[in-house]
C-alpha positions in Angstrom: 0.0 0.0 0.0 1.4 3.4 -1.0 2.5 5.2 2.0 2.1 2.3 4.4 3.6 2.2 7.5 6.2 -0.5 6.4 8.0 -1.5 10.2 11.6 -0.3 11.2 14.8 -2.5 11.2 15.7 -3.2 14.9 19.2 -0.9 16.0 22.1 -2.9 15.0 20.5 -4.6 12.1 22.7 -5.0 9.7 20.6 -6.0 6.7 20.5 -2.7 4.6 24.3 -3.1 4.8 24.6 -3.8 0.4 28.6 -3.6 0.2 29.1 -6.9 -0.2 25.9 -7.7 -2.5 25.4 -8.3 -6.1 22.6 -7.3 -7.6 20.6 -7.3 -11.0 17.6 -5.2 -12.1 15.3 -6.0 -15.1 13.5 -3.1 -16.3 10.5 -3.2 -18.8 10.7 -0.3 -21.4 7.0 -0.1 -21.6 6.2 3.5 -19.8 9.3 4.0 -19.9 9.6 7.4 -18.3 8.1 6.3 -15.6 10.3 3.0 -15.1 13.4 5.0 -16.1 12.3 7.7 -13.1 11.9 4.0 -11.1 15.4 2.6 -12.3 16.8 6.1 -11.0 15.3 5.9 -7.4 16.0 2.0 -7.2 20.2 3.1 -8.0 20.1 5.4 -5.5 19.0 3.5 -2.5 21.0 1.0 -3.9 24.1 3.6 -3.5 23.0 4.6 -0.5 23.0 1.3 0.8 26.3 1.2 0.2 26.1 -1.4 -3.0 28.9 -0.5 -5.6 27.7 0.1 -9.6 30.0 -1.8 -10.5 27.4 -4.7 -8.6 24.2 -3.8 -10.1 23.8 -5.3 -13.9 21.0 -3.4 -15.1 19.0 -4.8 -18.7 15.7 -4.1 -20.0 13.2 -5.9 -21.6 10.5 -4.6 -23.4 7.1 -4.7 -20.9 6.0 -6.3 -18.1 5.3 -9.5 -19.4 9.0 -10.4 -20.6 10.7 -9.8 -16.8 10.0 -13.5 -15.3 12.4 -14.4 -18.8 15.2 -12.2 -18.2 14.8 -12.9 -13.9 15.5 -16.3 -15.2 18.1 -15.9 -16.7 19.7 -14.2 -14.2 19.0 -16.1 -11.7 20.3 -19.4 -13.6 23.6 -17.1 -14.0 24.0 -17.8 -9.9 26.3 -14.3 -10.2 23.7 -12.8 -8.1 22.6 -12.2 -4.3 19.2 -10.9 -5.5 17.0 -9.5 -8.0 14.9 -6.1 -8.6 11.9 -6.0 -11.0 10.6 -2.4 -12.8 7.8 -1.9 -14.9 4.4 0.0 -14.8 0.8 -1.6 -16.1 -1.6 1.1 -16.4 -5.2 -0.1 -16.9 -6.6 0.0 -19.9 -10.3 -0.3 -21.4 -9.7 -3.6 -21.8 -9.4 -7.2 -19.2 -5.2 -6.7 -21.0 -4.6 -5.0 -17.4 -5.3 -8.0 -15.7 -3.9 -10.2 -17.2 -0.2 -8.6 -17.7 -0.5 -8.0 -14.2 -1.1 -11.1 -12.9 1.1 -13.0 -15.1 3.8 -10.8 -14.6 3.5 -11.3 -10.6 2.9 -14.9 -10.9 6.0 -15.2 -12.9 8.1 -12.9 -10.4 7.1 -14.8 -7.8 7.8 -18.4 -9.1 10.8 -17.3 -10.1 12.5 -16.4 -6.2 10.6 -19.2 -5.2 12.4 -22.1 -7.9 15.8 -20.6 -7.4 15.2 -19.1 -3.9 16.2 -16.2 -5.2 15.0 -12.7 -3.2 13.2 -10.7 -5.8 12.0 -7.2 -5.3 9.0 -6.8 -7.2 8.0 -3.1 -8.0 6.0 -3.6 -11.4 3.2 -1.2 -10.6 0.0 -1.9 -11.3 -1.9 1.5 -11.3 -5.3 3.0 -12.8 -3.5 5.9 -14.7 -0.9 7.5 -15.2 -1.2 10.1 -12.4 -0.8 7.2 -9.6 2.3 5.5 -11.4 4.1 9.0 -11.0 2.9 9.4 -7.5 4.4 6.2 -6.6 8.1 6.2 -8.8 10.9 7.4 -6.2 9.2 5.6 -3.1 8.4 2.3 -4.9 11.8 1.8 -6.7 13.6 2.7 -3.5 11.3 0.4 -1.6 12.8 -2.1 -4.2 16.4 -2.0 -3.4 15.8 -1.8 0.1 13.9 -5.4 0.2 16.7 -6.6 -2.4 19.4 -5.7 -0.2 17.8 -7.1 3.2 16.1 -10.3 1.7 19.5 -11.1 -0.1 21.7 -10.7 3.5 18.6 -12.6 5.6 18.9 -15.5 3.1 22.8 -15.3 3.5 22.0 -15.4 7.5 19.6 -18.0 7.0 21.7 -20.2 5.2 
């Protein structure tokens, strides 16, 4: 939920620590002002959690429905500690919405789960254009945040 309260790390939690971390984002090109504006508030965080470029591969594909393929890909790589998706499905006139979005999440999701794999999925899924603006910086920083600490709690876990 946009603007939810989304809970606090505990002091001394080192999980948004992202200097050791590789990472990999997939970016659909459809909207792609607004995914580029997400792509540019995901690197940030990513920066400021302390991940180096030179540890983020970035690619794009070209909408929403081609990310599970390329998340694949790079997950069958094993060169990464997680994975970021981007993309924005704007409904339409027609049931198109519903289906790109669900497939698209369906496929995100089965994706971390096969290769157990953290994914950070911020494909929005908004009723026009208006909302997918409103929600570009937080959501794609929201996405390298949950990269960065699902990657280092699997590491812990493991």
């Amino acid at each position: 939920m946009f603007g939810a309260d989304k809970g606090k790390l505990q002091p001394g939690d080192n999980r948004l620590n992202g200097k050791k971390l590789r990472l990999a984002i997939v970016q659909a090109r459809f909207n792609e002002d607004v995914t580029n504006a997400l792509a540019a508030a995901c690197k940030a965080e990513l920066r400021q959690l302390g991940v180096p470029d030179s540890h983020v591969d970035h690619v794009q594909v070209p909408g929403a429905l081609e990310v599970p393929v390329a998340l694949q890909a790079l997950a069958e790589s094993e060169k990464y500690d997680a994975l970021i998706a981007l993309g924005c499905i704007i409904r339409g006139e027609t049931y198109h919405f519903e289906l790109v979005a669900n497939e698209s999440g369906a496929g995100v999701s089965r994706i971390a789960l096969d290769y157990q794999l953290p994914i950070a999925n911020a494909i929005l899924t908004v009723e026009n254009e208006a909302q997918a603006w409103a929600r570009t910086d937080e959501k794609g920083r929201d996405a390298a945040r949950v990269a960065v600490e699902m990657a280092n709690l699997l590491k812990d876990l493991s």
